[in-house]
C-alpha positions as CSV (number, residue, x, y, z in Angstrom):
1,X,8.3,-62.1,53.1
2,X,8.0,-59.6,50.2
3,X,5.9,-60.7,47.0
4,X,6.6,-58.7,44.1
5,X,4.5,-61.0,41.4
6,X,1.7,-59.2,41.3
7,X,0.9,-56.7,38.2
8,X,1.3,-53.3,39.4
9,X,-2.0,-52.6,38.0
10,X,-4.0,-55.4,40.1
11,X,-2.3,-53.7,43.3
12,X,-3.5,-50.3,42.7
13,X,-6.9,-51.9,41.7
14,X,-6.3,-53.5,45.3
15,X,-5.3,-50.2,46.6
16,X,-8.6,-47.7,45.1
17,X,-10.8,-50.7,46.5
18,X,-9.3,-50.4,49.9
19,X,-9.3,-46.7,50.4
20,X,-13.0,-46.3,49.1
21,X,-13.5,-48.8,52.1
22,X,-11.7,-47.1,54.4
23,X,-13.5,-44.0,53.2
24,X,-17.3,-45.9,53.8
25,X,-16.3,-47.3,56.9
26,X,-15.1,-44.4,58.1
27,X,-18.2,-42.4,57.3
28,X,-20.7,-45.3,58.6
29,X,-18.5,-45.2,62.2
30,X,-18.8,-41.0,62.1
31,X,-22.8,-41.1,62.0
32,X,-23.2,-42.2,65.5
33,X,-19.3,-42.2,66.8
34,X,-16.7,-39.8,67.7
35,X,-13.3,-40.4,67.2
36,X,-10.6,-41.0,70.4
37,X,-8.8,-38.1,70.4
38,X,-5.9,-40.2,72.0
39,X,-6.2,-42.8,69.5
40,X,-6.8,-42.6,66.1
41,X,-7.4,-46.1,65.0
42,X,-10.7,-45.9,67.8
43,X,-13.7,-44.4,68.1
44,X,-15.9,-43.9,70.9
45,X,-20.1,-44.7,70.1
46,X,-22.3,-41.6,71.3
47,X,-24.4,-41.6,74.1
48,X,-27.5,-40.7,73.2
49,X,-30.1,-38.1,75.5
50,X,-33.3,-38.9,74.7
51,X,-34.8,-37.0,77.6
52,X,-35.3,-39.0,81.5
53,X,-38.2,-40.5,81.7
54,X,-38.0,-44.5,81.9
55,X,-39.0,-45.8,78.8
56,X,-36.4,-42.7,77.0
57,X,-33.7,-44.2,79.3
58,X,-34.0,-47.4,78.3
59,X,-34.0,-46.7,74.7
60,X,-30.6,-44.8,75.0
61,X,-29.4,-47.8,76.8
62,X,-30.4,-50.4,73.7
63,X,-29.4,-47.7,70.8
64,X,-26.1,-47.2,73.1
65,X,-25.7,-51.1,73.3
66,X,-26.7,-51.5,69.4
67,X,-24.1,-48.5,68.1
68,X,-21.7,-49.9,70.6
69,X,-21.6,-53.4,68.7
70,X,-21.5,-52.0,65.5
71,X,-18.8,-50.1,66.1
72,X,-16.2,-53.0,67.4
73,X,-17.3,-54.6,63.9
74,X,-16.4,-51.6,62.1
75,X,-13.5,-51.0,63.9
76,X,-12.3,-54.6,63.2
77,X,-13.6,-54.2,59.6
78,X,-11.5,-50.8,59.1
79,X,-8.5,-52.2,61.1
80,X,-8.2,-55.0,58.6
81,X,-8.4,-52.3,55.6
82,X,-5.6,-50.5,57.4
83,X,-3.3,-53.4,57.6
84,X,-3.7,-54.4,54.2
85,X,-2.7,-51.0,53.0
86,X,0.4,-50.7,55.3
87,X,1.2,-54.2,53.6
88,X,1.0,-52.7,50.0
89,X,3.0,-50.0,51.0
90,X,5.4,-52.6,52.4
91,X,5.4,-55.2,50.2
92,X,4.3,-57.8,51.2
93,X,0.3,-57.5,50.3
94,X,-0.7,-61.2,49.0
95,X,1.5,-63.2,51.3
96,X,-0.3,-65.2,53.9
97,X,0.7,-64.1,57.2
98,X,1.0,-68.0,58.3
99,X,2.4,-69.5,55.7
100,X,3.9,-67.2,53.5
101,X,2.7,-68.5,50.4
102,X,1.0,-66.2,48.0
103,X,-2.7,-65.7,48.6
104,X,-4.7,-66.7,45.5
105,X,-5.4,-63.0,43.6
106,X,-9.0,-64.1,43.1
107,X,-9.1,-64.5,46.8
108,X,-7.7,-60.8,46.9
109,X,-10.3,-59.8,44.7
110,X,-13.4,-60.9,46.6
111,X,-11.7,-59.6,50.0
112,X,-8.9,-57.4,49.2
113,X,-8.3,-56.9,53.3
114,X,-7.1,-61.0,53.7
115,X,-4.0,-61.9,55.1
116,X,-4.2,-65.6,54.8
117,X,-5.0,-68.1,52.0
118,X,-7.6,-70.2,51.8
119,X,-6.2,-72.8,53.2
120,X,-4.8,-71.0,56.5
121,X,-8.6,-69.5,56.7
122,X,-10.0,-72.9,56.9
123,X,-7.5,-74.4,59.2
124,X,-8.1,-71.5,61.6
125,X,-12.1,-71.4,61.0
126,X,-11.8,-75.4,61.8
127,X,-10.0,-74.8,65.7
């Protein structure tokens, strides 16, 4: 479903938000991960080498495991960016992907990345 009643200016409002996003998210991932050379939507978390003694080896193992968590919640985070800018370039940015009603523009505003209303949200939160 295509929704074309949103001012042209709030979409590329919705649009500089969502690439400076991208951008941050992108940079915060690229301090302490690589990207996967076979695929670009992942990145891999660094192991650190702190040196082999016992007490260096098991902080590599908890900065691994701390980087390592942060990165599947910025992946998640950027994914979600990246969807909601293939579905401005698509046309159908604002429609709830379970519904297919409009999503409410403020809701857009305080998380441009949504793909559900309100409504959807709380029904799935609620399960």
């Amino acid at each position: 479903m295509k929704n074309t009643n949103f001012d042209p200016k709030f979409i590329q409002k919705i649009k500089t938000i969502l690439l400076e996003e991208k951008q941050r998210l992108e940079k915060e991932l690229s301090q302490f991960a690589k990207k996967n050379p076979r695929n670009s939507a992942d990145f891999d978390t660094n192991f650190s080498d702190l040196g082999d003694e016992d007490e260096e080896n098991a902080k590599e193992v908890a900065s691994y495991g701390d980087n390592l968590a942060l990165e599947q919640s910025l992946e998640r985070s950027l994914r979600d960016v990246n969807d909601a800018l293939k579905r401005i370039e698509d046309g159908s940015y604002g429609v709830c992907k379970y519904c297919g009603k409009a999503i409410d523009p403020k809701r857009l505003e305080a998380r441009p990345a949504s793909s559900a209303c309100v409504k959807c949200k709380e029904n799935l939160t609620r399960r």
